[in-house]
N, C-alpha and C positions, 0 to 999 in steps of 0.2 A: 460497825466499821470492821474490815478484816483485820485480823491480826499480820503486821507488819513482820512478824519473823517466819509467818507461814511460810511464805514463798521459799525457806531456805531446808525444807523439810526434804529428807531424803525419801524415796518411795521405791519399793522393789516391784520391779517391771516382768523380770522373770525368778521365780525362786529356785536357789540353787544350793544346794548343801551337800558339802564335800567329807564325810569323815567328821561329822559334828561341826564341820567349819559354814560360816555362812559367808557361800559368796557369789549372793545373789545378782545378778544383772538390775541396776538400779537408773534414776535417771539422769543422776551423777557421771555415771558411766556412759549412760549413754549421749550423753551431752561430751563427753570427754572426746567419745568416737565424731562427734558433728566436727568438734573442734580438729581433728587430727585429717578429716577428712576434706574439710576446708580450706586447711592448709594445701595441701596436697593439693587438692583440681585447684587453686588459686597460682600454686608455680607451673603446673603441670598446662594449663591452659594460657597462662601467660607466656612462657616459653616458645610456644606449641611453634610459634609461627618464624622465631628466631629472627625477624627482619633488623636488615640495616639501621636502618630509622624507626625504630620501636615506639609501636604502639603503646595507649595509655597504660595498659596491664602489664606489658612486658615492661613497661618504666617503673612502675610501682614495683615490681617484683626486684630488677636490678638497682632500685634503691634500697631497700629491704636486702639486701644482700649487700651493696658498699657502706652502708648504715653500720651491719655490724659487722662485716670484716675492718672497717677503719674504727670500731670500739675494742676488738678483739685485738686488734695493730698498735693502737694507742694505750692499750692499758697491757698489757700482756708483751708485745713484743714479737718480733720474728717466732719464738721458739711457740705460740701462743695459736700458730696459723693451724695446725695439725686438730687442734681444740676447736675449729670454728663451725664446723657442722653440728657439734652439739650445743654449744652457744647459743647456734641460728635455730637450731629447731625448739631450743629452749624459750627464746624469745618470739617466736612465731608462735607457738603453742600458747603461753599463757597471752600472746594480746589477741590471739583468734578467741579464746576462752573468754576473755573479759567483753571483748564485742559482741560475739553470740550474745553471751548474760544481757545484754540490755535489749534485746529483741523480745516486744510482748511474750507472755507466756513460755518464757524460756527459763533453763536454769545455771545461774550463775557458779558454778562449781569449783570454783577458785575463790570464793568467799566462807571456803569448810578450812580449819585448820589444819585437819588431816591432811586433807589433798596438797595446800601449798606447805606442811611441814613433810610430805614425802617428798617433796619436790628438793625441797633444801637441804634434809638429810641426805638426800643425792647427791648432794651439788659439795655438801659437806664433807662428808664420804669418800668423792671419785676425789677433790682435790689433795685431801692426806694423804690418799694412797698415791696420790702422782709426788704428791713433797718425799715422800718415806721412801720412794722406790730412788727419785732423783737421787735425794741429798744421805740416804741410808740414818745413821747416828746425829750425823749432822742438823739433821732436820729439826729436832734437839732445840737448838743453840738458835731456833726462833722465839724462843720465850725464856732469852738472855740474850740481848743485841749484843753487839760490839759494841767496848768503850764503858760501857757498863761498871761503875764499882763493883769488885765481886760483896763490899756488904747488903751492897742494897740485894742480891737474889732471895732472900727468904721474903722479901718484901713483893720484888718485882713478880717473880715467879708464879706465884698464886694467879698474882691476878692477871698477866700472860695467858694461863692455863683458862682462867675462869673467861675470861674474853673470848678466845678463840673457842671453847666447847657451847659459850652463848650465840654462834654465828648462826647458827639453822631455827633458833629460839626466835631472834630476832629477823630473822631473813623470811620468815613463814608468816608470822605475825603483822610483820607490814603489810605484806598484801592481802592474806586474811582480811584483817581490820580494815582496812582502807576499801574493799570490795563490797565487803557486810555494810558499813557505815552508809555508804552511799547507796546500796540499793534500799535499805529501809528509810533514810528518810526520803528517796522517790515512792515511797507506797505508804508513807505516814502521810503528804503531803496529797499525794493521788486520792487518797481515802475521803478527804475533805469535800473535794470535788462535788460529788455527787449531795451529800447530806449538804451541803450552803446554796446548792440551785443557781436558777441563773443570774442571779444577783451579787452573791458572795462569793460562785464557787470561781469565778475567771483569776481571781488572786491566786490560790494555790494549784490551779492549771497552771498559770503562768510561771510556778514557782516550780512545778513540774517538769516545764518544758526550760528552763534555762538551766536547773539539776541535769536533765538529760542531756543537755551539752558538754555540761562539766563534769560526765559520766565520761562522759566519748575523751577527754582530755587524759583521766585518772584512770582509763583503760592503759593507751599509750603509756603513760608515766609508769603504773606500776610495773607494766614491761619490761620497759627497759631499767629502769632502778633493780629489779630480781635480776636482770643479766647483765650490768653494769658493773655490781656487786660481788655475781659469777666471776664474773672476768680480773676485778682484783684480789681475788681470794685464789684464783689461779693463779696471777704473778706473785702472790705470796709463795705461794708451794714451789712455784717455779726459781724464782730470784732469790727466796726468804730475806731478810731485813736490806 
């Protein structure tokens, strides 16, 4: 039986080294680019034709856009509209990423912890700098609400600090985990398949193919849960408590 974590093996495609640095063209990457590229002739062909009465593509697309401009409206706010191209390309990018992954012989590359914890240190990152610049000192006085005892701060404070510096720990790690989990038990259970024959093996086909459904659900979800996330972690830096 293969080994069920094979499939999550990185492989460099082009070798490339920069000054002792390796930063070789891999399939990671290049799955990154299908993903980005996807995107793109996905609005780019839906749009294309601008009709009144839009076609199925151009509806999918212009839902995918009131989807999260009313996530980005609803969680974030007026001030929150300026933020929504990155929002949207952030939320388009990892569910293009997660759908590819479940296409035979594909690679899932949002299942690397690397990838979705660069992703969150980004997210983590761009929003302190948008709180620090807003609120300057102020910004502060989020990890001490108002109304607050001042004795409880040596209490509060810690763990204020320890919460918010855990956001990208735990923002990376769900969808990691959640991506990994499910593509291995589709390829523990694929594996069966063949060695039970045609007698035993229709069980864990079938148990293959209703996973791959629930694959396509838990693409969406982590979707939008990473840019859901995004977006109150904006209204944080935006509004703070």
């Amino acid at each position: 039986m293969a080994n069920p974590l094979q499939q999550f093996e990185v492989k460099t495609l082009i070798p490339i080294h920069l000054g002792g640095v390796d930063a070789s063209f891999t399939n990671a990457a290049m799955f990154m680019v299908f993903a980005v590229a996807g995107v793109s002739t996905f609005l780019m062909l839906s749009m294309r034709g601008r009709a009144l009465v839009p076609t199925r593509w151009q509806s999918m697309a212009e839902l995918s856009y009131e989807f999260i401009a009313g996530m980005v409206r609803d969680n974030v706010g007026s001030e929150g509209r300026k933020y929504f191209p990155f929002v949207f390309s952030l939320f388009m990018f990892i569910l293009f990423a997660n759908l590819i992954g479940l296409l035979p012989y594909s690679f899932t590359f949002t299942s690397h912890i690397i990838v979705t914890f660069a992703m969150a240190i980004t997210v983590f990152l761009g929003v302190t700098v948008i709180g620090i610049v807003r609120h300057k000192l102020h910004f502060l006085s989020f990890f001490m609400p108002a109304g607050v005892p001042v004795v409880m701060a040596p209490i509060l404070i810690p763990i204020e600090i320890v919460s918010y510096l855990s956001r990208p720990v735990s923002l990376s790690i769900r969808l990691f985990a959640n991506m990994m989990a499910g593509h291995t038990m589709m390829k523990v259970f694929a594996g069966f398949v063949v060695p039970l024959g045609i007698l035993g093996g229709w069980a864990p086909l079938a148990v293959d193919v209703a996973l791959t459904g629930f694959e396509f659900l838990v693409a969406f979800l982590q979707a939008y849960v990473f840019t859901i996330l995004t977006c109150l972690y904006l209204n944080d830096a935006i509004h703070l408590h």
